[in-house]
N, C-alpha and C positions, 0 to 999 in steps of 0.2 A: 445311751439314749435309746428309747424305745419308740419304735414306729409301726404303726396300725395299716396302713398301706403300700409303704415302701419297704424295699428290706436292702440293707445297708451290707456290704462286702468288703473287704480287703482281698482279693483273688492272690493276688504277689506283690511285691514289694512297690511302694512308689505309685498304686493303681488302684484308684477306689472304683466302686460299683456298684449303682441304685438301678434295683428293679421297681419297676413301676408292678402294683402288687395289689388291682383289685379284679377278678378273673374274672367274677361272676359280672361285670357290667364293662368287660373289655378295655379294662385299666381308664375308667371314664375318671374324666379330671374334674375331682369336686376339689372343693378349699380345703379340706385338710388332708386330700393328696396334697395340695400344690404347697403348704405351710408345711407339711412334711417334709417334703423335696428341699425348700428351702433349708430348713434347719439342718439337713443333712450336707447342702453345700457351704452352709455355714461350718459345719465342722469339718469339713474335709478343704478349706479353704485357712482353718485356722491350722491344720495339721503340715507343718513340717516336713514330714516322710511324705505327702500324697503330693504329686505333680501332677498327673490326670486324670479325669473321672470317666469314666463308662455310664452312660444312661442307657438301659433299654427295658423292655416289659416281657410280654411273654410270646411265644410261638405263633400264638396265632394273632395276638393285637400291642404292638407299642401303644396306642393309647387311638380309641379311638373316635374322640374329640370332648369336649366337656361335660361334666354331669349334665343331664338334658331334667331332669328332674329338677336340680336349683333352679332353672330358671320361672319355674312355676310362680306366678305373685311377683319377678322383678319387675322395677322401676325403670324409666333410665335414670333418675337419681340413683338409685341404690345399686344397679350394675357402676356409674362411675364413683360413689363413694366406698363401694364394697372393698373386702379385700382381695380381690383377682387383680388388681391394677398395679398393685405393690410387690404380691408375690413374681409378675411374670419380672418386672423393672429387677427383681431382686436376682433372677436367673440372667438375666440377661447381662449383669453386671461381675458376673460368679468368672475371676481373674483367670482360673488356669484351665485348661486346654480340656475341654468337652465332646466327648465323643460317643454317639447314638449310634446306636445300633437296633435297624428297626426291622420286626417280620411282622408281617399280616396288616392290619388294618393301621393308621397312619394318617388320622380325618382330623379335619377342622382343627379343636389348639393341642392334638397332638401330632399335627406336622406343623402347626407353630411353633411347640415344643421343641420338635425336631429341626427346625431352622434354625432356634435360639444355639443350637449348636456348634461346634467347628467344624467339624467331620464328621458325616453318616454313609455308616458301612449298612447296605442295604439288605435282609432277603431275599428272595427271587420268590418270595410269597407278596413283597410288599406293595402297597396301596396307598398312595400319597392321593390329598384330596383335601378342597376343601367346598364340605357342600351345604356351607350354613344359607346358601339364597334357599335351601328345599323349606326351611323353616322362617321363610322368612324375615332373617335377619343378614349379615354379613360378619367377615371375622372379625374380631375385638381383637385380638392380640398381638396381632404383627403383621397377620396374611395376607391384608393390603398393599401393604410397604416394603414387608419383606420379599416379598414371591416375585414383583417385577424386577425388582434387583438381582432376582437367582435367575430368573427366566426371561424375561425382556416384558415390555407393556404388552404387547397381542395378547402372549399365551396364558399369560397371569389373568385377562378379564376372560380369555377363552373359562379357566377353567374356574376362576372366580363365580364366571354370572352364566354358568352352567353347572357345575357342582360334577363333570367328571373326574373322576381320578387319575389316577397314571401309575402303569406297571411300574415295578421294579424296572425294567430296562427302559419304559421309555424317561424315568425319573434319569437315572446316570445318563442315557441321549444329550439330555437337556442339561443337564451338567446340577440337577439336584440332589444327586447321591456321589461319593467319592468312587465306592464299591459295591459290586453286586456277589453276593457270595450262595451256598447253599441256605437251605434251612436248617438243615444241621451243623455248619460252621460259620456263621452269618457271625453267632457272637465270638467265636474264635479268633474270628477275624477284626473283629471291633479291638479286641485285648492285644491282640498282635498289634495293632496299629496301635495302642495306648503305652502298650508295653517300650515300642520303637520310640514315641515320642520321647517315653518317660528317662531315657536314657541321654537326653541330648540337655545342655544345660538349663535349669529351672528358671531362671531369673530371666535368661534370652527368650525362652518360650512364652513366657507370659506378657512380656517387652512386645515382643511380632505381633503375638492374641491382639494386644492392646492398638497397635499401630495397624493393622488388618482390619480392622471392625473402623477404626476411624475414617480408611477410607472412606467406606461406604458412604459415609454423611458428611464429607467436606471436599470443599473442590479441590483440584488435584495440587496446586500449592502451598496451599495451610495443611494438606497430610504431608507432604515432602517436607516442611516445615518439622512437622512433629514426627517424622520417623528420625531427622537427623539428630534431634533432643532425646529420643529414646534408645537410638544407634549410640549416642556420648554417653548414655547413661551405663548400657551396659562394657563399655568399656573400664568402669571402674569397682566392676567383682571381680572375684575371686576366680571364679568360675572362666572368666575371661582369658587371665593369667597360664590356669592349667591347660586350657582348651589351646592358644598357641605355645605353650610349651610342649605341650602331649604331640601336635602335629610337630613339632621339631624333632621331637624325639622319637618321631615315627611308632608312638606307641597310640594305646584306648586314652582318652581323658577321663577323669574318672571327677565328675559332677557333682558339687554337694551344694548347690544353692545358695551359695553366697557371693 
């Protein structure tokens, strides 16, 4: 598969890797980034060998908020019949375990993007923000909904209907970054974390993925509900089997997904 803005990796085994890949406009998220992206977590979702992904962009910008250009001439019909509505539902639904890794800029729907994530290992260059009130508008993508859940309501309308950013440190303060790393091991340290995942069983991890996000949106006994349906579920792989065997036998378990 060939891709015009992203560029697609296998770094080591079990561990995919999409750079976001447009430098000259600081990886700005037009539709066929975002249809790109997709069709790549479409194949690394149908792939077998890949249990987690790596998202990041470049040095100086993870992405730093959507083509400002598209928006020339939209509607509001045509922003909600467009295809941005479908591509983000299609990330955000992407099964196995997501990990951003972001430096430098980190605006508007690309710290959307990087919410839609599990885990973001940070730079100590980076720049969360979301400043779509400077244009007049607010964020389409999550930013509303998602960001008072990461941050509590105050700090979400502080920075919503103000458009400041936040360092790298005050983002991990606040509990929206996992890790703050250099700029020169920022993504090292993404793959080290992907790498650790990728080693613990596949089926259990995507099981949690699933039952972790459902919190979010159901009250706290309909998720306890469905974490004990997803707790049953993986009790009948494979993976289940070796994993208390391995501990009995005081050896590694050695994971294959099933």
């Amino acid at each position: 598969m060939t891709y015009q803005d992203i560029v697609v990796e296998t770094p080591e085994p079990h561990v995919g890797l999409v750079r976001l890949n447009r430098p000259q406009v600081l990886n700005a998220l037009s539709v066929r980034l975002l249809d790109e992206l997709t069709r790549a977590l479409d194949a690394f979702e149908a792939d077998p060998d890949c249990r987690v992904v790596v998202l990041t962009g470049s040095d100086r910008a993870f992405a730093a908020g959507a083509d400002i250009q598209e928006f020339v001439g939209q509607s509001a019909v045509s922003m909600i019949a467009g295809h941005r509505p479908a591509a983000w539902d299609r990330i955000r639904r992407f099964p196995k375990p997501l990990v951003a890794a972001v430096s430098g800029y980190c605006l508007g729907g690309g710290w959307e993007l990087a919410m839609l994530c599990d885990l973001v290992v940070a730079s100590e260059t980076a720049r969360f923000g979301q400043p779509e009130i400077n244009l007049g508008i607010l964020p389409g993508a999550g930013g509303t909904q998602r960001l008072p859940r990461l941050v509590g309501k105050h700090r979400a309308m502080e920075l919503i209907l103000t458009g400041r950013p936040l360092t790298a440190q005050e983002a991990y303060a606040w509990g929206v970054v996992n890790r703050v790393a250099s700029a020169e091991t920022y993504l090292q340290e993404a793959l080290a974390l992907a790498r650790e995942i990728a080693q613990k069983a596949p089926v259990a991890a995507r099981l949690a993925k699933e039952a972790v996000l459902r919190s979010m949106d159901t009250p706290l006994d309909v998720g306890l509900d469905y974490e004990r349906k997803l707790s049953a579920l993986a009790f009948g792989t494979e993976d289940r089997e070796e994993g208390v065997r391995a501990f009995l036998e005081k050896r590694k378990p050695t994971f294959r997904g099933r």
